[in-house]
C-alpha positions in Angstrom: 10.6 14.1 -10.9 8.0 12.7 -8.3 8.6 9.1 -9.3 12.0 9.9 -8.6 11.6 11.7 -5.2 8.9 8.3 -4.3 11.9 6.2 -5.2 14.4 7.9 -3.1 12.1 7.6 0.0 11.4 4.0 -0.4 14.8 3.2 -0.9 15.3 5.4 2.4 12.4 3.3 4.2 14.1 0.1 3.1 17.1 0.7 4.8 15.3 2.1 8.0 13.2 -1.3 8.2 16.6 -2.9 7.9 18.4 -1.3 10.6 15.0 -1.4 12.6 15.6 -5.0 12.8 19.1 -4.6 13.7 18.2 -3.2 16.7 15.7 -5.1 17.5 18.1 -8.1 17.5 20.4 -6.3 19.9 17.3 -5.6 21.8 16.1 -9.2 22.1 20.3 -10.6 22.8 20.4 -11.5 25.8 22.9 -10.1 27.9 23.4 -7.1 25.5 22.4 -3.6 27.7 19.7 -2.5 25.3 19.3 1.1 26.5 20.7 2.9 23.7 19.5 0.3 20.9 15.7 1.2 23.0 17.0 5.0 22.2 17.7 4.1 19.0 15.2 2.3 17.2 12.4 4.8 18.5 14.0 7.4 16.7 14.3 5.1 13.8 10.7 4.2 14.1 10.0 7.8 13.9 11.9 8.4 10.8 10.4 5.3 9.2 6.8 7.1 10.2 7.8 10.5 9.0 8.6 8.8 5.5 5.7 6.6 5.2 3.5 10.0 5.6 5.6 11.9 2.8 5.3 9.0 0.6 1.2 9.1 0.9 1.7 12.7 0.2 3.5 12.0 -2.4 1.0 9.8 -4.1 -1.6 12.3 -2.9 0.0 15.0 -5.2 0.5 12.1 -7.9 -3.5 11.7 -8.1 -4.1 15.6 -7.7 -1.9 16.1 -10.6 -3.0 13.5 -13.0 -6.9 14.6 -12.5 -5.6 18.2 -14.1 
């Protein structure tokens, strides 16, 4: 089950990183009014933050659990 939940938040991270980079490229067009892609790929950023932290809980619990 926790291989499974690991897996399911790096396939979530993946496709954070992903549309991280989309924004960025609307960001970085120029002529393009980046305001909401700014909005946007902080909160993604955040998100791809909140999941790196579970996943090293994740493994955290994984090492806990295999010293029993």
């Amino acid at each position: 089950m926790a291989d499974d939940h690991l897996h399911e938040l790096e396939s979530a991270r993946i496709v954070l990183v992903s549309k991280r980079q989309a924004l960025a490229q609307t960001i970085a067009t120029p002529g393009e009014n980046p305001d909401a892609a700014i909005k946007a790929i902080i909160e993604v950023q955040q998100a791809i933050d909140v999941i790196d932290h579970a996943m090293e809980e994740q493994q955290e619990a994984d090492e806990l659990e295999g010293d029993e």
